[in-house]
C-alpha positions as MATLAB code, in Angstrom:
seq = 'XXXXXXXXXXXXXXXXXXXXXXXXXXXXXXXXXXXXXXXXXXXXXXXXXXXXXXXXXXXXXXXXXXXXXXXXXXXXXXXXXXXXXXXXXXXXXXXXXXXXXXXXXXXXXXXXXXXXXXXXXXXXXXXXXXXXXXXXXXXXXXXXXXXXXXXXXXXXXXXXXXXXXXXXXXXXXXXXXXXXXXXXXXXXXXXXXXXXXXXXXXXXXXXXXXXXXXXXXXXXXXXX';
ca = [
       8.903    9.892   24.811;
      11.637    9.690   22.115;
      14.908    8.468   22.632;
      18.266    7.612   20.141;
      19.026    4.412   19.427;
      22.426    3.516   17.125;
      21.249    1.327   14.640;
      23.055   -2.275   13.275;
      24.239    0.434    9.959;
      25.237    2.782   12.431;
      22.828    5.312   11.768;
      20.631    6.637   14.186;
      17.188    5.541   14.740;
      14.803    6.764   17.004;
      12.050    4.624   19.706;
       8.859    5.983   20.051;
       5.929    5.039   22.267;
       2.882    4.048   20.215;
       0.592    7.178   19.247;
      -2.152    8.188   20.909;
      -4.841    5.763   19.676;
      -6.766    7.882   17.400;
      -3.658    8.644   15.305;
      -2.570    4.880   15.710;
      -2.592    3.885   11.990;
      -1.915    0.401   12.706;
      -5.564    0.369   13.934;
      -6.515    0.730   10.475;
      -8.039   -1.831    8.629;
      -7.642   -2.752    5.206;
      -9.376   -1.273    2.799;
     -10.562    1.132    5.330;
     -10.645    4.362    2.881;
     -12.710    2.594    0.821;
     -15.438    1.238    3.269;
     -15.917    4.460    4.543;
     -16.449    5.821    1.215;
     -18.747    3.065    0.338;
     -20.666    3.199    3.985;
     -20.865    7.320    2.866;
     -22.306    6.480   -0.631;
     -24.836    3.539    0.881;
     -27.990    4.019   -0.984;
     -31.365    3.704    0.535;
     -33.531    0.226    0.191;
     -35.098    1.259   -3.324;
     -31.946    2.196   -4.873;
     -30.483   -0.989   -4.008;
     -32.895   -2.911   -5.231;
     -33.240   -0.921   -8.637;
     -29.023   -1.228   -8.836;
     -29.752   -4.830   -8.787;
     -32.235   -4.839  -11.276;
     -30.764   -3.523  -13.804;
     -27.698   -5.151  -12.551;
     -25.108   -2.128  -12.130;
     -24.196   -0.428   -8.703;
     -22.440    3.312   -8.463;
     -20.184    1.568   -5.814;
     -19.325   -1.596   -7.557;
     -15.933   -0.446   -8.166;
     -15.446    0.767   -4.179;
     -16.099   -3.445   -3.489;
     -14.411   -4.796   -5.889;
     -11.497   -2.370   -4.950;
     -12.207   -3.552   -1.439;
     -11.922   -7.385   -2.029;
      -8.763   -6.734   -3.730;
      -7.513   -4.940   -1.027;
      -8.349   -7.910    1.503;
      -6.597  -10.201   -0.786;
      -3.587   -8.146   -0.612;
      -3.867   -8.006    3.166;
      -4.286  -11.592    3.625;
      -0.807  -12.077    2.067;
       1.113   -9.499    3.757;
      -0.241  -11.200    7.101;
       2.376  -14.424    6.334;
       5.331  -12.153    6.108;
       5.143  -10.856    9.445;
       7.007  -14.098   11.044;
       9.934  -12.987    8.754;
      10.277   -9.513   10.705;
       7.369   -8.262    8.322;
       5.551   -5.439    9.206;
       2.233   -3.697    7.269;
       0.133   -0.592    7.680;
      -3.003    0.000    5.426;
      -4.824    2.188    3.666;
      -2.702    5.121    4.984;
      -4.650    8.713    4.565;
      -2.514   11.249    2.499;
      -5.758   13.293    1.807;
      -9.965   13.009    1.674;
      -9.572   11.427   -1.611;
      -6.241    9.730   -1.740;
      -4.559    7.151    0.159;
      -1.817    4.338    0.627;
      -3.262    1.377    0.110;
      -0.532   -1.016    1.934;
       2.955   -0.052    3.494;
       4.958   -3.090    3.837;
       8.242   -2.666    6.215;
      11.060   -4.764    7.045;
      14.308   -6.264    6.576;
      14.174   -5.783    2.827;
      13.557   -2.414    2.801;
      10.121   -0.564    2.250;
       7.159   -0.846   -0.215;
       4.393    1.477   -1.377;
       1.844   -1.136   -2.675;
      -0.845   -0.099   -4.725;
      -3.474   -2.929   -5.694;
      -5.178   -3.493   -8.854;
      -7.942   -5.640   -8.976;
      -8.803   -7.061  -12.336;
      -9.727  -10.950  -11.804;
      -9.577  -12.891  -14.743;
      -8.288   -9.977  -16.935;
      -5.304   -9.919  -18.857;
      -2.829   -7.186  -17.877;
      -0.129   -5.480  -19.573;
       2.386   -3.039  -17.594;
       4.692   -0.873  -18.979;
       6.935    2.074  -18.045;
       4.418    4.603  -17.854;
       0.763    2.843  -18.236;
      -1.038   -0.524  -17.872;
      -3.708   -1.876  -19.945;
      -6.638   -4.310  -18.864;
      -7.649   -6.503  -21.795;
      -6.075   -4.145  -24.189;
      -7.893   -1.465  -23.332;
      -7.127    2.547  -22.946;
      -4.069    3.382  -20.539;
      -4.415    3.839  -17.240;
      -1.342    5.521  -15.704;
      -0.760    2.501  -12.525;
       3.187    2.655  -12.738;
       2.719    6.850  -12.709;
       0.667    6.830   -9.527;
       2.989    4.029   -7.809;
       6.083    6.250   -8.523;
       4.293    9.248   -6.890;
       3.221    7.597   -4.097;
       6.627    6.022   -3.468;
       8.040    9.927   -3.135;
       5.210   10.222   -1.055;
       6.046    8.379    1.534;
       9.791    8.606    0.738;
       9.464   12.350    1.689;
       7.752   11.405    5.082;
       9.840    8.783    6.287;
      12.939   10.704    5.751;
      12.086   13.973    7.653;
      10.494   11.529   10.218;
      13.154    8.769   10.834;
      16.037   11.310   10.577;
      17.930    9.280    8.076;
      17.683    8.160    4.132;
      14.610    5.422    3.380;
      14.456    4.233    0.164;
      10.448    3.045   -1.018;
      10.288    0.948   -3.580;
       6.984    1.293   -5.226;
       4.966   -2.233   -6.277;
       1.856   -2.832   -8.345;
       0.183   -5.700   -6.796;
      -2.689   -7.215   -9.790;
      -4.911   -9.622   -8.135;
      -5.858  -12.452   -9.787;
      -5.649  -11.763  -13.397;
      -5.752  -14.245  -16.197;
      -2.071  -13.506  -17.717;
       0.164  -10.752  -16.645;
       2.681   -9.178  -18.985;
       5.238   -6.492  -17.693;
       7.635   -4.780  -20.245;
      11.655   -5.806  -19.422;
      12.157   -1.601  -19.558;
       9.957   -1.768  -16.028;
      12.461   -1.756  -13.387;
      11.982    1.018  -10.867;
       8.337   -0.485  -10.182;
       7.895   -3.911   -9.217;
       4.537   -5.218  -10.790;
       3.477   -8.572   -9.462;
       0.306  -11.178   -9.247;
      -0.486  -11.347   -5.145;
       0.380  -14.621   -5.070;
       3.837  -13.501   -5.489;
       4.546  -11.395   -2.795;
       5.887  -14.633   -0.567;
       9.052  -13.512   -2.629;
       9.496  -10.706   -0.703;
       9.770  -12.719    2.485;
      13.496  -13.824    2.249;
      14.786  -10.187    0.990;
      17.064   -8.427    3.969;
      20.146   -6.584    4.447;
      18.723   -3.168    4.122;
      17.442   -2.193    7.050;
      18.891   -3.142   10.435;
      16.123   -4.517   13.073;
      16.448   -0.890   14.960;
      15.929    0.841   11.093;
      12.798   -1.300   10.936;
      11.351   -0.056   14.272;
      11.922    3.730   14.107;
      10.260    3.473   10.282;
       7.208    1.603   11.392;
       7.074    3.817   14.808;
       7.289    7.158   12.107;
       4.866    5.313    9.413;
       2.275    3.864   11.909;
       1.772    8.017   12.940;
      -0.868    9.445   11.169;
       0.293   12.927   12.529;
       3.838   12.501   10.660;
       1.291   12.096    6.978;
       0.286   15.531    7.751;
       0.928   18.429    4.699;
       2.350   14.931    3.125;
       0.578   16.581   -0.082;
];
């Protein structure tokens, strides 16, 4: 059931029951795109055990993307008593996903995590480098995801939503961002308590009807 609700703006939101539990996104766990590709790619006994000896794994990457992830989650959990509310690791296609969706007050983030402990990072308008290596296009992807979702929300909720996109680096040893950096937010995790105390752009009723269309797996469909 669906029914119109005038927002604290004065736009119109909408309230929505929960999905059906198997397109219930908030069910999701974080991380959850990549333990299912790792629990897909899970060698057999002898592989293992020849990964380890020569010290490499084909999935290394998936885990360490994974702990990152949990990180990442573990600090979005303390915004929620601010009017906070996350989503993870939503599906936009067999390969490609969101890996958090952080709504409230202060508006709406696409948050893509980078995990590069004890690495130094440097971020600029179109690439990041990890210990001065080759490019790797981070603030590309976080501006296309952004749309992404920007796209969804609006045909969903019925009125504008604007997604900021962040670049959440866990743990590295020094972070650098370029000043020229300013429609992507690019942060250490332990710095996302400063998003806490941000409001004033969406109204409480805003912040239900874009969680109710977010949480939806069904409103991600043909999202790409």
């Amino acid at each position: 059931m669906i029914r119109p609700a005038a927002s604290a703006s004065g736009a119109t939101s909408t309230l929505r029951t929960p999905p059906p539990s198997n397109y219930d996104l908030a069910s999701r766990r974080p991380g959850q795109a990549l333990r299912d590709k790792i629990r897909a790619d899970c060698p057999s006994l002898i592989q293992r055990s020849l990964a380890w000896a020569l010290r490499r794994s084909e999935n290394a990457s998936w885990r360490t993307g994974l702990r990152g992830e949990l990180i990442v989650s573990r600090e979005l959990a303390r915004l929620r008593r601010h009017g906070w509310r996350t989503l993870h690791s939503i599906p936009l296609s067999p390969t490609w996903d969101i890996d958090h969706l952080l709504i409230g007050p202060g508006g709406v983030f696409s948050i893509n995590t980078k995990h590069h402990r004890g690495k130094t990072v440097w971020v600029g308008d179109h690439v990041a480098r990890i210990n001065h290596g080759e490019g790797r296009p981070y603030p590309r992807s976080s501006r296309r995801e952004a749309a992404v979702v920007k796209k969804v929300l609006d045909r969903g909720c019925g009125f504008a939503v604007e997604v900021k996109p962040v670049l959440v680096f866990v743990k590295p040893a020094k972070l650098t961002v370029q000043p020229s950096l300013q429609d992507v937010r690019a942060i250490e995790n332990r710095e996302l308590s400063a998003l806490s105390p941000l409001a004033g752009v969406l109204s409480p009723e805003q912040v239900d009807a874009v969680y109710a269309v977010a949480r939806d797996q069904r409103s991600w469909t043909s999202a790409v």
